[in-house]
C-alpha positions in Angstrom: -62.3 -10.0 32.0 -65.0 -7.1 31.4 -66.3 -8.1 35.1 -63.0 -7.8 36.5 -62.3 -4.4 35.0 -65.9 -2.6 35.8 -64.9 -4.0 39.9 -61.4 -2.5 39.2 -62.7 0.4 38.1 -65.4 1.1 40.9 -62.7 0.2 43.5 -60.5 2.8 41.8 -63.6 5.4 42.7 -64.5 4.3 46.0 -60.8 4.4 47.0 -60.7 8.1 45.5 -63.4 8.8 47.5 -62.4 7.9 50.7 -58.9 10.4 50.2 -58.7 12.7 53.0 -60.5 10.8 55.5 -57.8 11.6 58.1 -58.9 14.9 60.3 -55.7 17.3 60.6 -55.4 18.4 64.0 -55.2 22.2 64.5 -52.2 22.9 67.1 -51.1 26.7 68.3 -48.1 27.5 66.7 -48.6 25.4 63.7 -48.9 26.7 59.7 -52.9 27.4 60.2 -52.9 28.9 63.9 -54.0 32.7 62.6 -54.0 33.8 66.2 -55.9 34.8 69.4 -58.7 36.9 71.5 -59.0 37.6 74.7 -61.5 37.6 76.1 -64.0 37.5 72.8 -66.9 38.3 74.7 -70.0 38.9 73.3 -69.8 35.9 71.0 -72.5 36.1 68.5 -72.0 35.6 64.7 -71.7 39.2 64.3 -68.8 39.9 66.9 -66.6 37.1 66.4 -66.3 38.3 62.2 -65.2 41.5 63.7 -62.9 39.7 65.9 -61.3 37.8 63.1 -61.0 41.1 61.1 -59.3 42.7 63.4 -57.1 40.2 64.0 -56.0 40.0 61.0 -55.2 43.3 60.4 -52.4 43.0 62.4 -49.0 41.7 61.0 -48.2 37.7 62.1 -45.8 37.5 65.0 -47.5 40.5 66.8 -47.6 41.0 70.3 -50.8 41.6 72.3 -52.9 44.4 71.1 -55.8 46.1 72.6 -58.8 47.1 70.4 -62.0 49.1 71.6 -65.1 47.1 70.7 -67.6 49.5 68.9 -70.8 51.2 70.2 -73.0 49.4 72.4 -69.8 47.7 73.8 -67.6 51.0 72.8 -65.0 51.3 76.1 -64.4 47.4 76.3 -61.1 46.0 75.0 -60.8 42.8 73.3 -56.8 41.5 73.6 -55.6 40.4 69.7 -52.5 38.0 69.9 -50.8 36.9 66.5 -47.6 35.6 68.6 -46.7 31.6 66.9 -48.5 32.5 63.8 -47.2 32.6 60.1 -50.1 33.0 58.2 -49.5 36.0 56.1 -51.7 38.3 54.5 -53.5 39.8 52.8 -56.4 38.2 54.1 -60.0 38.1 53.7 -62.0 39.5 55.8 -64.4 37.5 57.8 -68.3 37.8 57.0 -71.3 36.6 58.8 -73.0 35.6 55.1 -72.8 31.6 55.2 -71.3 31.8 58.7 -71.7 28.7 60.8 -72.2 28.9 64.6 -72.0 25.1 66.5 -72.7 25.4 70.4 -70.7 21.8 71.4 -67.9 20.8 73.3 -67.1 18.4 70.6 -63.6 19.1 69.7 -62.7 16.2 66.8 -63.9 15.3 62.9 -65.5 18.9 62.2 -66.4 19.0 58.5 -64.9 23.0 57.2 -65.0 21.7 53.5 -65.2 25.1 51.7 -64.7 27.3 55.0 -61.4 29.9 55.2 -61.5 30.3 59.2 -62.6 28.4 62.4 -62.8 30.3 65.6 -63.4 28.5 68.5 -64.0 29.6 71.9 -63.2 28.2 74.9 -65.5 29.0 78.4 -67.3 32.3 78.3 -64.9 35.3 79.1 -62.3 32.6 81.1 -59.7 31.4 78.6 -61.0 33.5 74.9 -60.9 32.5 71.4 -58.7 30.9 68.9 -58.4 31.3 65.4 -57.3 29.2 62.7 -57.1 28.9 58.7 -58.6 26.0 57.1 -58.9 27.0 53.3 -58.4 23.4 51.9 -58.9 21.6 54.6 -62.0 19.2 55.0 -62.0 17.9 58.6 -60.1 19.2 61.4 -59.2 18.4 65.0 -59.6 21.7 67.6 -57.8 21.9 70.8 -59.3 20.3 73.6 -58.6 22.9 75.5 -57.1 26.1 75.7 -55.7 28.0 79.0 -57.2 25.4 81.1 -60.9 25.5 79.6 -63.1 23.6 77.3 -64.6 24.0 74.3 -67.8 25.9 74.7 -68.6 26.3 70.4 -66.9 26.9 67.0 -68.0 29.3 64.3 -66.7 28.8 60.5 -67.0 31.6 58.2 -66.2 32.6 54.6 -67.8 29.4 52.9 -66.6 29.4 49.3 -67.2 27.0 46.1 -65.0 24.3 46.4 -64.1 22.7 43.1 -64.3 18.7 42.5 -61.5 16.6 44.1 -62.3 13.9 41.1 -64.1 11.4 43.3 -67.4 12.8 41.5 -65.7 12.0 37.8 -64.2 8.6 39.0 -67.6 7.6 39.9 -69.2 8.8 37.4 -66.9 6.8 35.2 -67.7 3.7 37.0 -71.4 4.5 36.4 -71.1 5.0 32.6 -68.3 1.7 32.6 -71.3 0.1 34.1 -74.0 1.0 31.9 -72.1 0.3 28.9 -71.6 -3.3 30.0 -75.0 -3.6 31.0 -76.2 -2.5 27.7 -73.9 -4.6 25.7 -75.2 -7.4 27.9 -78.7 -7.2 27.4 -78.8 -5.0 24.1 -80.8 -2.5 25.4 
């Protein structure tokens, strides 16, 4: 009976482990699409915070909207789209402390576990950026493409503490459950 119960139990934690294994898949339009950039070039770490920030300084549902880039690039427009989205703020602003910068064309299962935003950008100054939300999300699904182009990198930003989902707890539960039995059994 004991035997039976200690495999319940470490079931239990393994199978409240393995909760959101499913990736959701990020779609324009949909209630984590924060909005777009066109053209989002330069790309480093640096610009692309900037990008976000600006972009979410303007209300969801707005139109396209140029902003001048600042000094060295001051003269050059960047094109902000919030058109589709319904993510409301306020919002936090994106920082490059923590900030995350993956060069692939690997669209699928990316990990954001504790990130706010995920910016991808799709070929160079051809088709721009996208930006979505993904506070409380742990693996997500990008576009494959976007205005005809692929995926040339992601950037995640804002990584925060994110608290226990209780797969820690059930496991350690099991562990102690375990221990106790063992020590029972041998006396130790």
């Amino acid at each position: 009976m004991k035997k039976t119960l200690i495999a319940a139990a470490c079931a239990l934690g393994l199978v409240f482990s393995a909760v959101n294994a499913n990736a959701t898949t990020l779609v324009i339009g949909d209630d984590h699409y924060v909005g777009s950039i066109r053209d989002g070039i330069p790309s480093s770490v640096a610009d692309e915070a900037r990008y976000i920030t600006n972009l979410i300084s303007l209300a969801a549902g707005t139109g396209d909207t140029e902003i001048e880039n600042p000094a060295p690039h001051a003269g050059t427009y960047e094109t902000y789209n919030r058109e589709g989205s319904s993510v409301a703020g306020p919002l936090p602003a994106a920082h490059v402390t923590d900030a995350v910068k993956v060069d692939t064309s690997n669209w699928d299962d990316i990990d954001v576990t504790g990130f706010t935003y995920i910016l991808a950008k799709y070929d160079a100054g051809n088709a721009g950026s996208i930006v979505f939300m993904v506070s409380g999300l742990t693996t997500v699904d990008l576009p494959m493409t976007y205005n005809g182009y692929g995926l040339s990198h992601y950037t995640l930003f804002n990584l925060t503490t994110v608290p226990d989902g209780g797969a820690t707890l059930a496991l350690l539960g099991c562990a102690l459950v375990g221990l106790g039995a063992l020590r029972r059994k041998f006396g130790v």
